[in-house]
Every structure is written in structure tokens, then in C-alpha cells.
C-alpha positions as CSV (number, residue, x, y, z in Angstrom):
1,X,151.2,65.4,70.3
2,X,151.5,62.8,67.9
3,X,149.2,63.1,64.6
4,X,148.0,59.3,65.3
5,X,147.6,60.6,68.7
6,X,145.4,63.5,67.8
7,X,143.3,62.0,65.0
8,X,142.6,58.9,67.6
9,X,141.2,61.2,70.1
10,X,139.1,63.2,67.8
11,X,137.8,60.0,66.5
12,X,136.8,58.7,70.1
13,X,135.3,62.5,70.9
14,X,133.2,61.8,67.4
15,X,131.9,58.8,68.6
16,X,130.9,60.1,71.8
17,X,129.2,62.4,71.0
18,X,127.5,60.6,68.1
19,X,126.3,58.1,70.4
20,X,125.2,61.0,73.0
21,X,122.9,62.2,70.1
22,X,121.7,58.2,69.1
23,X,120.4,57.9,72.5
24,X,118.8,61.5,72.6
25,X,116.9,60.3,69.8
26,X,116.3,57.3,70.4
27,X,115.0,58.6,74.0
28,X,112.6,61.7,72.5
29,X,111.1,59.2,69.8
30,X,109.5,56.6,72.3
31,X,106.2,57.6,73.2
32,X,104.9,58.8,76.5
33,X,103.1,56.5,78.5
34,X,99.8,57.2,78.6
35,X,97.6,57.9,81.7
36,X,95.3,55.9,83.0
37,X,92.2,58.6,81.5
38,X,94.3,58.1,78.3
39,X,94.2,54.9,78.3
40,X,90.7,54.6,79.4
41,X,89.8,56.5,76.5
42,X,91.5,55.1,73.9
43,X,90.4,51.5,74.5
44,X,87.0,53.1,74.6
45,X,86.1,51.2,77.9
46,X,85.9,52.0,81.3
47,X,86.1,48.8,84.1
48,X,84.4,48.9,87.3
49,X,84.2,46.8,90.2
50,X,81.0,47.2,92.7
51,X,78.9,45.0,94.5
52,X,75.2,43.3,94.1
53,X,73.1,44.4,96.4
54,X,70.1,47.0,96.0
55,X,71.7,50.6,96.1
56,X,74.7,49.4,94.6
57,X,73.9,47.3,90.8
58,X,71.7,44.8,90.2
59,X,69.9,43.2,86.9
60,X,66.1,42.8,86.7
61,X,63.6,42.2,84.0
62,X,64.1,46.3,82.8
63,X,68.9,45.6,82.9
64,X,70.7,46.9,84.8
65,X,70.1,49.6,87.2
66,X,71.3,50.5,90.5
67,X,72.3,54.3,92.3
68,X,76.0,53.2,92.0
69,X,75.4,52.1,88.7
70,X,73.3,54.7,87.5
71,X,75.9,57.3,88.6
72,X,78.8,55.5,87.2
73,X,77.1,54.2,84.1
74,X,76.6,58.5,83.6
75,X,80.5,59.5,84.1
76,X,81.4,56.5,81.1
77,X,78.7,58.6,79.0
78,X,80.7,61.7,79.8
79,X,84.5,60.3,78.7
80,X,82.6,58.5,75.9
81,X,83.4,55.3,76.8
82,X,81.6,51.7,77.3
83,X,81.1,50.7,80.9
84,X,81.7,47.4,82.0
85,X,80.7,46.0,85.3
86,X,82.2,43.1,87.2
87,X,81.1,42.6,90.9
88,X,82.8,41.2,93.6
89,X,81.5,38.8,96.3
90,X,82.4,40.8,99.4
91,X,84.5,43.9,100.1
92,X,87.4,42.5,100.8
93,X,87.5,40.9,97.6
94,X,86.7,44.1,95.9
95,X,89.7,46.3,97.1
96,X,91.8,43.4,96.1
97,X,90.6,43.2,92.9
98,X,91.2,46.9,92.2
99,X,94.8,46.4,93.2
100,X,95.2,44.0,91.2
101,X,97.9,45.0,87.8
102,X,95.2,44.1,85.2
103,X,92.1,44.8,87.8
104,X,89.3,47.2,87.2
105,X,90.1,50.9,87.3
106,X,87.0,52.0,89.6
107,X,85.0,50.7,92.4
108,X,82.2,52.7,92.5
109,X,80.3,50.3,95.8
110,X,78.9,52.8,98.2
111,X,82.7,52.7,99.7
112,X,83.4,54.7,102.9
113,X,87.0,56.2,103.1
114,X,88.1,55.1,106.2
115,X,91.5,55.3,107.7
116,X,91.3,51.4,107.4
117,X,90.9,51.3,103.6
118,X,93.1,54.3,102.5
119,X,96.2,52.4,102.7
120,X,94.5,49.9,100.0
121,X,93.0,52.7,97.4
122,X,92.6,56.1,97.4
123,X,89.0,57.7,96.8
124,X,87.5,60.4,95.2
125,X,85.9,63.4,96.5
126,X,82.2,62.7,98.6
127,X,79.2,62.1,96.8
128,X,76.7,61.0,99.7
129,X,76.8,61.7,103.2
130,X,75.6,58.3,105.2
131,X,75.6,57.5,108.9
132,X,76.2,54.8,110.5
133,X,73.6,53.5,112.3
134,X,72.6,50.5,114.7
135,X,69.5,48.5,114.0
136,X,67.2,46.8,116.5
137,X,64.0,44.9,116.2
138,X,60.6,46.4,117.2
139,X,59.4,45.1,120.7
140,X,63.2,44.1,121.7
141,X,64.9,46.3,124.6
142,X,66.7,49.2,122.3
143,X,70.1,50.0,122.8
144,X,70.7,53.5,123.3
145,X,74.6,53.3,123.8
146,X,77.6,51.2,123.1
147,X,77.9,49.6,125.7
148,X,74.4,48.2,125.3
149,X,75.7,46.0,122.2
150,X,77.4,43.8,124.9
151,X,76.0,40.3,125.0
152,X,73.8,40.7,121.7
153,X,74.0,38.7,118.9
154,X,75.6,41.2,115.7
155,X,75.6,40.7,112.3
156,X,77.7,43.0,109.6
157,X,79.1,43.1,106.7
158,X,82.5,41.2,105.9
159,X,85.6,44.0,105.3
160,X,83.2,46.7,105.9
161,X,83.2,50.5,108.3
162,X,81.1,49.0,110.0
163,X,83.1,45.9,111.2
164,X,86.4,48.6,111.6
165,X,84.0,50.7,113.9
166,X,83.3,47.4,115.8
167,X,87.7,46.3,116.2
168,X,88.0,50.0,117.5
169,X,85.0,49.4,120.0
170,X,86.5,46.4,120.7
171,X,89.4,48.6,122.4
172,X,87.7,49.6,125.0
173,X,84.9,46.7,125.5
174,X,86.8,43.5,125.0
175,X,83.7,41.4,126.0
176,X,82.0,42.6,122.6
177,X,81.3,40.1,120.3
178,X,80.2,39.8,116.5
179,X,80.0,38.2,112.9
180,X,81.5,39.5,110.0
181,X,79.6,37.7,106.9
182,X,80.1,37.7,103.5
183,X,77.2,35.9,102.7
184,X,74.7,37.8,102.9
185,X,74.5,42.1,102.3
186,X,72.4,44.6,103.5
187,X,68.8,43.9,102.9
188,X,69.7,40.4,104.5
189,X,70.8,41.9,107.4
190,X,67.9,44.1,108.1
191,X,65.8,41.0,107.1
192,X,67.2,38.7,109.9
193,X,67.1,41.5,112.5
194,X,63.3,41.7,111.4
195,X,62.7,38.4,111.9
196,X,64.9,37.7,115.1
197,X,67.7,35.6,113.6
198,X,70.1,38.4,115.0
199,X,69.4,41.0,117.9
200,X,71.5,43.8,115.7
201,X,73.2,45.0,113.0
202,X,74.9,48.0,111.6
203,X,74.2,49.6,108.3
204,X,74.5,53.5,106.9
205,X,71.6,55.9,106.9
206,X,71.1,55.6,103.0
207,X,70.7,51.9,102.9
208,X,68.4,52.1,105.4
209,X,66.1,54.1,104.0
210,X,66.1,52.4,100.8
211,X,64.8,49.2,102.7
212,X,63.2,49.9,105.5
213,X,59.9,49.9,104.0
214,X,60.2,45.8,103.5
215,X,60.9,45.5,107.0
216,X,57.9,46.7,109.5
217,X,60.0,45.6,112.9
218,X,63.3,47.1,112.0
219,X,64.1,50.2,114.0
220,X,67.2,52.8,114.6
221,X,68.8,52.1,117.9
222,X,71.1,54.9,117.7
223,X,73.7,56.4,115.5
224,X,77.4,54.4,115.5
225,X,80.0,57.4,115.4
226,X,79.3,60.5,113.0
227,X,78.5,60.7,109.5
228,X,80.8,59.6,106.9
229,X,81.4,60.1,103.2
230,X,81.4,57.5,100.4
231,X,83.4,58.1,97.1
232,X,84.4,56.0,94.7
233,X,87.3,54.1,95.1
234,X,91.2,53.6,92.6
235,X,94.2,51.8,92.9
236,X,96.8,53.5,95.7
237,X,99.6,53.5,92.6
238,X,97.0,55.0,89.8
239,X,98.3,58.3,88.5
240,X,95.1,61.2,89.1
241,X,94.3,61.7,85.6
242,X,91.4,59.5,86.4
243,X,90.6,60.4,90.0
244,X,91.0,64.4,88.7
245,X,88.2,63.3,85.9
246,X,86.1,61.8,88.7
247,X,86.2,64.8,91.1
248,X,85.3,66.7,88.2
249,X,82.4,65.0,87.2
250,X,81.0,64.4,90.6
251,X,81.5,68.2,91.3
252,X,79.3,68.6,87.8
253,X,76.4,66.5,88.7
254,X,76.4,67.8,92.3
255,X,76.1,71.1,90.8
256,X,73.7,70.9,88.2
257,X,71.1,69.1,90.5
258,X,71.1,65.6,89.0
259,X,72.9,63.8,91.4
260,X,70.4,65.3,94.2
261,X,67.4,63.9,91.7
262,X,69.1,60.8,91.7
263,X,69.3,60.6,95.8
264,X,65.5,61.4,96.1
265,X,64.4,58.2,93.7
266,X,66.6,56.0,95.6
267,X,66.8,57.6,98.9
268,X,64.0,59.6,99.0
269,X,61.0,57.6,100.4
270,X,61.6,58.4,103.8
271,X,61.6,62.2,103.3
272,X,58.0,62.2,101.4
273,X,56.2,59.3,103.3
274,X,58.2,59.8,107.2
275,X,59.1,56.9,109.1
276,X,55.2,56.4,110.5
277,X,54.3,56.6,106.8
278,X,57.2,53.8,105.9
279,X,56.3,51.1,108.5
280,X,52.6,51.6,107.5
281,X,52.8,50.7,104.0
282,X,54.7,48.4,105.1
283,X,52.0,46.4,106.8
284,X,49.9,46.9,104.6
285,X,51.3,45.5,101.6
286,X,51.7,42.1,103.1
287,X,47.5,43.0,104.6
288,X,45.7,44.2,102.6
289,X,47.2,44.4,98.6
290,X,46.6,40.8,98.0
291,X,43.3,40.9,98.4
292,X,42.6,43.9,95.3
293,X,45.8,42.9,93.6
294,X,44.2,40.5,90.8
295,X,41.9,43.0,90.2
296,X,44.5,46.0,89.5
297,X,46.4,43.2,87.3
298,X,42.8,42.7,85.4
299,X,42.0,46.9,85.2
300,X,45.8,47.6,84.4
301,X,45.8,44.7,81.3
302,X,42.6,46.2,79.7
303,X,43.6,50.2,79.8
304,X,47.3,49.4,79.0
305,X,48.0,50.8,82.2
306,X,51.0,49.6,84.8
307,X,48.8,47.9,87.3
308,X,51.2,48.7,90.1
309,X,50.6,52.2,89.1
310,X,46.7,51.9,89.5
311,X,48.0,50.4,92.8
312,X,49.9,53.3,93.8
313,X,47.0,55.6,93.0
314,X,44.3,53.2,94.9
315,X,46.9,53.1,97.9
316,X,47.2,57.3,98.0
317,X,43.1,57.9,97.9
318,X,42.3,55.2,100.1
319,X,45.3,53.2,101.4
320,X,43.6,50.4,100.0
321,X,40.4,50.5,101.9
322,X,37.1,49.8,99.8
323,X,34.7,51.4,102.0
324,X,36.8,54.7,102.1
325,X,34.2,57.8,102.5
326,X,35.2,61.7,101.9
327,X,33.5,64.2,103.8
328,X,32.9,65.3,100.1
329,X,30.8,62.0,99.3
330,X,34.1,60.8,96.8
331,X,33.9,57.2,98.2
332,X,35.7,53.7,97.5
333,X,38.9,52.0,96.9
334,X,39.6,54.7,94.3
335,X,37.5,57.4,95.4
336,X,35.5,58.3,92.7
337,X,33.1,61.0,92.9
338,X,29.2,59.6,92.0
339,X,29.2,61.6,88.8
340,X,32.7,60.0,87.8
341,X,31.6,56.4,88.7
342,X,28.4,56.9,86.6
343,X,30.8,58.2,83.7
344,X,32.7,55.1,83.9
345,X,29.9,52.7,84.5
346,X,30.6,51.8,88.0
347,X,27.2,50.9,89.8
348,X,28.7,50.3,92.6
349,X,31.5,52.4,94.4
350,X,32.0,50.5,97.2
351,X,32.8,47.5,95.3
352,X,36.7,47.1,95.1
353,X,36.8,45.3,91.6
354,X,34.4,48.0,89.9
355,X,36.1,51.2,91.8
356,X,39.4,49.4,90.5
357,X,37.9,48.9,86.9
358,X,36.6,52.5,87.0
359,X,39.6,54.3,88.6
360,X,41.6,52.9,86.1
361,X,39.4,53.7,83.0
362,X,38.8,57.3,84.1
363,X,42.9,57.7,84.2
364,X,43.3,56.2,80.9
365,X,41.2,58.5,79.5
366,X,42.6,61.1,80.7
367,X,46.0,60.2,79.8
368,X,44.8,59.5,76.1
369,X,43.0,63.8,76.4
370,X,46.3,65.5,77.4
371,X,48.2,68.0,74.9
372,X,49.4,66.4,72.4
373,X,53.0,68.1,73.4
374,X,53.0,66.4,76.9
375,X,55.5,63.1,75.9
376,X,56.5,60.7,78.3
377,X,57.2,60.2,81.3
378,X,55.6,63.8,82.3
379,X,52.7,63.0,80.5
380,X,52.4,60.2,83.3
381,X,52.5,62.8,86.3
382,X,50.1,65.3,84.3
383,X,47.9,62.4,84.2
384,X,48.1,62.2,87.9
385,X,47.7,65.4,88.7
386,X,44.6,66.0,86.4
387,X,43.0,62.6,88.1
388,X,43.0,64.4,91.4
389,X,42.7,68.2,90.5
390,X,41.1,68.1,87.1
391,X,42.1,69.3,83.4
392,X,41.3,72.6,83.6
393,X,42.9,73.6,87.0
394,X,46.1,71.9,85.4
395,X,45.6,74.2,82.5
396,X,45.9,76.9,84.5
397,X,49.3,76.2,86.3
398,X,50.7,75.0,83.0
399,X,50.0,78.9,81.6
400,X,51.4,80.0,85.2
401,X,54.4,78.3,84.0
402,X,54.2,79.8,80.5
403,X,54.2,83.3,82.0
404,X,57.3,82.7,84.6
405,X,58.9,81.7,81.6
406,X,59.2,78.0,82.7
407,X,58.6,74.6,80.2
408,X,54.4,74.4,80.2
409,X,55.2,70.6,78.8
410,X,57.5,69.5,82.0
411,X,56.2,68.4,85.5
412,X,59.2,69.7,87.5
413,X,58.5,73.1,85.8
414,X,54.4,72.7,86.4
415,X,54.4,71.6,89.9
416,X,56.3,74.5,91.4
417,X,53.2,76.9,89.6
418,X,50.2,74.4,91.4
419,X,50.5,75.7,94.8
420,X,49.4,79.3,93.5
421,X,46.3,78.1,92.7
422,X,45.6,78.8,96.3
423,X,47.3,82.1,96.6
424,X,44.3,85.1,95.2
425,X,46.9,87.1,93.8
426,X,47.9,84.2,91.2
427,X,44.2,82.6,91.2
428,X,42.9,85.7,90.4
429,X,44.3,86.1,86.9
430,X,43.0,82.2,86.0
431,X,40.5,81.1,83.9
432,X,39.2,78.4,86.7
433,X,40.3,79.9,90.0
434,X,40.8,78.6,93.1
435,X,42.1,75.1,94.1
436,X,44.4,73.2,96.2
437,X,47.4,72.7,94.0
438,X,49.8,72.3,96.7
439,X,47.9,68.8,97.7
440,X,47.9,67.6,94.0
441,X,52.1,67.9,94.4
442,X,52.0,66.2,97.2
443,X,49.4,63.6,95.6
444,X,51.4,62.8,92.8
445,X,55.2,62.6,94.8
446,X,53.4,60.2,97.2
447,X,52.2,57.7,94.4
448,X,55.6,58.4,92.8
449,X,56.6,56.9,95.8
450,X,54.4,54.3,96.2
451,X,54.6,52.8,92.7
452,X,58.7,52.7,93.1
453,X,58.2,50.8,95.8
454,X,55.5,48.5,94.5
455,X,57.9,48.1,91.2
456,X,60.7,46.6,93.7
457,X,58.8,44.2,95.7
458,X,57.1,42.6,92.8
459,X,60.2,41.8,91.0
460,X,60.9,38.1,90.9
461,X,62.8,37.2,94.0
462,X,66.0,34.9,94.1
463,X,65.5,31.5,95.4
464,X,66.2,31.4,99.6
465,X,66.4,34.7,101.5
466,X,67.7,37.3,99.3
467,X,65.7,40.1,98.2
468,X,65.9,41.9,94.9
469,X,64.2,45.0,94.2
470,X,63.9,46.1,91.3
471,X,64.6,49.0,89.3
472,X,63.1,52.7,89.6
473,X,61.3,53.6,86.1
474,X,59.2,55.6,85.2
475,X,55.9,54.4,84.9
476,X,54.3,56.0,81.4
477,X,50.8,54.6,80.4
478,X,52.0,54.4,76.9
479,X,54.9,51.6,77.9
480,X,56.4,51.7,74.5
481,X,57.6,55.6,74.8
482,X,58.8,55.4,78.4
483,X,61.9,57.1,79.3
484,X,63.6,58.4,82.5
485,X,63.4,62.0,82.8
486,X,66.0,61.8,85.8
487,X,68.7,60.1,83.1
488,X,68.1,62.6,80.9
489,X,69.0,65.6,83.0
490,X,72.3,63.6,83.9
């Protein structure tokens, strides 16, 4: 071989691999790109889609609030991020805004996985379990079947389940018939079916019971299929960082209790008060609460009291009834013993405006002569619980608490020790004995109750046929201190 040859050739080999080891570099000195948690976390803000409606997100005088919201506003606390909420005008227009290249990276809208929509976002592991149900109106025939929805006039959702369920039913009953809106959401729904505008719709379990109570006429025809899961919903071509991070922190909640806690202040009204219970207080609240409700706005302004809370209370003793009479001779609106009216210089028991006046008074007061350690919002439910079974009885369980090693200062702890106030082995060792501590839990869950429910319909309303409830907080007499003891366990 020729010298020129040779040196030619080792030159060109030189280059080679010179240029082999530029581009190695070159490759192992550009970054990684980063997930989509990464990414998340670095801009330090987390984007979600959802919709406006009641159990989804809504704003009211207190923010914003919501279950979704509330859930999801919790996982951004956990990455350490800011949440920022867009909502879309119908479901169709959410799943396209999650697919979108710069689009949220969550839609966390009380989503149902269905085959249908797992081709346009995949979902995270269940967090509720809701079934479908059909709604009818109260006096109308009630469907019991599917085939029974032939002929009627139906209402649902725009792009939801519910409209796939009714394409599939479709199948097999071609003559079935009905509207997909995107005008209205669920509380319209059950509002026209209440007032005849529509013979039926379909809505899941959860909404349901979060509404119902508006709506006296509005009944459960039947169940539409089995139950179903929702989970929050990501773009099909996400990487998992983010949906691994979800499942993670849905597993967490699910397993420390808080997401249950959450479910029972949204959900939960159905389960303490039953159906009969529901419909009932209902009626009522359009019957008989605006004739006392001036006077609970008067009592609640001078004690620094939430007058829907008063409310609440006057609902539980008497359900409103000013001529209410115990066997015990406790009588009135707020049925106050003869001693106690005296006390609080009512003269006359039987009048609403001074049981109201008096009621009120006598909780204040005992609010303001609690423990100094009871803080907010359990001093709220102590409150309660003294109003109907005394301080001293209360005392007692709180020690109960002490000695099982349970927090003497929080109600969740307390209320599990009042029903062995009854029991003589646990009485026994108590300074005051005996009493019914099992009714004082349920007295103070059902006003609980009661005043969440009063705090939603007296929200300001949007102008035409849209309801808004409002938000579920904690009532404290002392307004300035109140916080959510439900947040804080999340």
C-alpha cells in the first residue's frame, strides 16, 4: 500500500470516529424531557378542566368549593403546586379540551370511564361508585323497565353515560326517543322533571342525592344498568407519571378516611335524614321556614350566631312547629324547657319570635362557657351537643375520651364516647350518670345536615332556572375563627 494511501485512510478512520464521539456527546448533553409530573412541578401549577355544576366546582359568596374541586384542589396541595381551574361548557367540550397539545392536564368532572370515552382519555383508578338511575315525577305512572321509557319525553346530559347507555338501548328499541342538552346540567334536569317540563331523565346515584332535597316530586324509577366508577380523566398520549401520582394519591385519601368524610358532607344527606326524611324537609322549607325566617335572621344578628344554624337547630327540635309539646313539658319552636325560657327571658314559649330569641341566646351562651381548649369548628358541635344534653353530661364523655386515649378537644373523638352514657358499665364510673348520648349524636349529625342544606338554598341564585347551592362550611359561632375540620384531615 501506498504511504499516501495509508495515511489517507487513517485520516478518514480519525474523522470517523471523531465525529462518532461529537455526536455521542452532543447526544448525552441534551437533557431529558421531562414528564408531564415533572413538568407539572416545575412550573409550580397544575391545570384542570371540570364542569359547573353543584358536585363538580362552583363559586359562591365563601370561593370556590365543590367535591371535585375540593378533592382536586387537595392532590395540587400534595405535589405543591397552584391549582388552576378552567370549566368547560359541556362534556364534549371537556374531553376535547384535554386533548388538546397545550390543554389542561386533568379533568377531574365526576367522569365515568366508559367504553365510549376511553378511546379519547384514559382515567385514573375509581374514587366513587355512582349508579345510574332513571328519574320520574311523583304522581306520574313510574317506569319500572326499559322498555317503559318508550314514548316519554327524556332529557340528559349532552356527551354523557348516560346518553351512550340510551344509543345502546337504542339497539334494541329503535322507537326510543330523547334530548341530549348542553344547556342545562343536573340540578336542571331534576328541576324540569319536578315540574313536568320532561317525563324523565337519567342522572348517577351521587348527584341525586346531593339534590333531591330541592325537589319534593322527583322520584327513582329504577336503576339504568349497574353501577359505575368515576375517575379523573388525562390525555390518551400523556406519559403515567401523572396518572401513577393520581392513583397514588386517591389510594391515600381512600385510605386514611378523608375522602369517605368528604362523600358524607356532599353525599351524605340521604344516609342520615332517609328518603322520607329528604322529601319532608323538603316541603317544608318552601311551607313553613318563611314564616320564622326573619326572626332567626333577627336572633342570629344579635348573638353573632349563623341564623341558618339557629334554623337548623329550630328545624331538629320541632321541625319548625311553634306549638311543639314534649311529653317532658320542653315546648315551642325551640323547645325550651320552662326553667330555660325563664333564664332567657322568654314569657312566652309558644311564641315563635321569643322561643327563636331565646333558643338562640341560650346557645350563645353556651358556646361563649365551653373549655377554653375547644377551638373551632368542634367547638360548634360541642355547642350543639351541650344544647340538647347539657354541660356536664358532655363533661363526662369528653373524660370517657380522655381515658380511651382519644382527643377530649375533638367531636369525632367525643361523639364515639356519648352513647356510653347509656351503657351502666361506662355510666357507672361518671360523675353525672346516666343519659341518652346516643340521641345527642344523632341530634347534632341531623342539624349538621340540616344547616348544609339551608347554607345551599340561601345562596344567591343565578338569574332564570339554574340553581346554585352553595358551599358546605362549617358553621362556628365565632365566624372569624371558622375552619373546615374535613380540609384539615385531607
Amino acid at each position: 500500500m501506498f504511504p499516501q494511501t495509508a495515511f489517507r485512510m487513517r485520516a478518514a478512520a480519525w474523522l470517523m470516529a471523531t465525529g462518532i464521539f461529537l455526536l455521542l456527546g452532543s447526544c448525552s448533553s441534551e437533557e431529558p424531557k421531562p414528564t408531564t409530573l415533572e413538568r407539572i412541578q416545575k412550573e409550580g401549577v397544575l391545570r384542570v378542566v371540570t364542569r359547573n355544576s353543584p358536585a363538580t366546582y362552583f363559586q359562591d359568596r365563601n370561593g370556590e368549593t365543590g367535591f371535585e374541586y375540593e378533592l382536586v384542589k387537595r392532590f395540587a396541595e400534595n405535589l405543591g403546586v397552584e391549582l388552576k381551574i378552567e370549566t368547560a361548557d359541556n362534556l364534549d367540550d371537556l374531553y376535547a379540551r384535554l386533548s388538546q397539545a397545550d390543554g389542561p392536564e386533568l379533568a377531574a368532572a365526576g367522569l365515568v370511564a366508559s367504553e365510549g370515552r376511553k378511546s379519547v382519555a384514559k382515567f385514573s383508578q375509581p374514587y366513587l361508585e355512582v349508579t345510574p338511575q332513571v328519574i320520574y315525577r311523583d304522581g306520574d305512572r313510574r317506569p319500572s323497565r326499559p322498555e317503559d321509557l318508550v314514548g316519554k319525553r327524556i332529557m340528559v346530559l349532552q356527551g354523557s353515560s348516560h346518553a351512550e347507555q340510551l344509543r345502546e338501548l337504542q339497539a334494541t328499541l329503535p322507537e326510543l326517543k330523547f334530548e341530549e342538552s348542553s344547556a342545562v346540567e343536573v340540578v336542571d334536569l331534576l328541576r324540569m322533571v319536578d315540574e313536568d317540563q320532561i317525563d324523565l331523565t337519567v342522572v348517577d346515584s351521587n348527584e341525586l342525592a346531593m339534590n333531591q332535597v330541592y325537589f319534593s316530586k322527583v322520584r327513582v324509577a329504577f336503576d339504568f344498568g349497574d353501577s359505575r366508577n368515576l375517575g379523573w380523566a388525562m390525555a390518551p398520549g400523556a406519559d403515567d407519571s401523572l396518572l401513577q401520582e393520581v392513583d397514588h394519591f386517591l389510594a391515600l385519601v381512600e385510605e386514611n378516611g378523608s375522602l369517605q368524610r368528604l362523600k358524607d358532607r356532599y353525599y351524605g344527606h340521604v344516609d342520615v335524614l332517609g328518603y322520607v326524611g329528604a322529601y319532608t324537609f323538603a316541603q317544608h322549607l318552601r311551607q313553613r321556614l318563611p314564616r320564622y325566617e326573619q326572626h332567626f335572621r333577627q336572633a342570629g344578628e344579635q348573638q353573632k350566631v349563623d341564623w341558618r344554624l339557629l334554623a337548623a337547630v329550630g328545624y331538629q327540635e320541632s321541625m319548625w312547629q311553634p306549638d311543639a309539646t314534649s311529653k317532658t313539658g320542653v315546648r315551642g319552636l325551640m323547645m325550651l324547657t320552662q326553667g330555660t325560657a325563664q333564664a332567657m327571658g322568654v314569657a312566652n314559649r309558644l311564641d315563635p319570635r321569643q322561643s327563636i330569641q331565646g333558643g338562640g341566646k341560650y346557645l350563645a351562651l353556651i358556646h361563649a362557657g365551653l373549655a377554653d381548649e375547644l377551638t373551632e369548628p368542634d367547638r360548634t358541635w360541642f355547642a350543639l351537643a351541650a344544647y340538647n344534653i347539657g354541660i356536664a353530661h358532655l363533661s363526662d364523655a369528653r373524660k370517657l375520651a380522655q381515658n380511651e386515649g382519644l382527643d377530649p378537644n375533638k367531636w369525632l373523638d367525643v361523639q364515639k364516647m356519648l352513647p356510653r352514657l347509656s351503657q351502666k358499665q361506662w355510666y357507672s364510673k361518671t360523675r353525672y350518670g346516666y343519659a341518652r348520648g346516643g340521641e345527642t349524636v344523632h341530634f347534632v349529625r341531623n342539624i349538621r345536615r340540616y344547616y348544609d342544606i339551608l347554607t345551599w338554598v340561601t345562596q344567591p341564585q343565578l338569574e332564570g332556572n339554574q340553581m346554585v347551592n352553595s358551599a358546605l362550611h362549617i358553621p362556628g359561632i365565632a365566624k372569624d375563627d371558622e375552619q373546615d375540620e374535613d380540609k384539615s384531615t385531607l
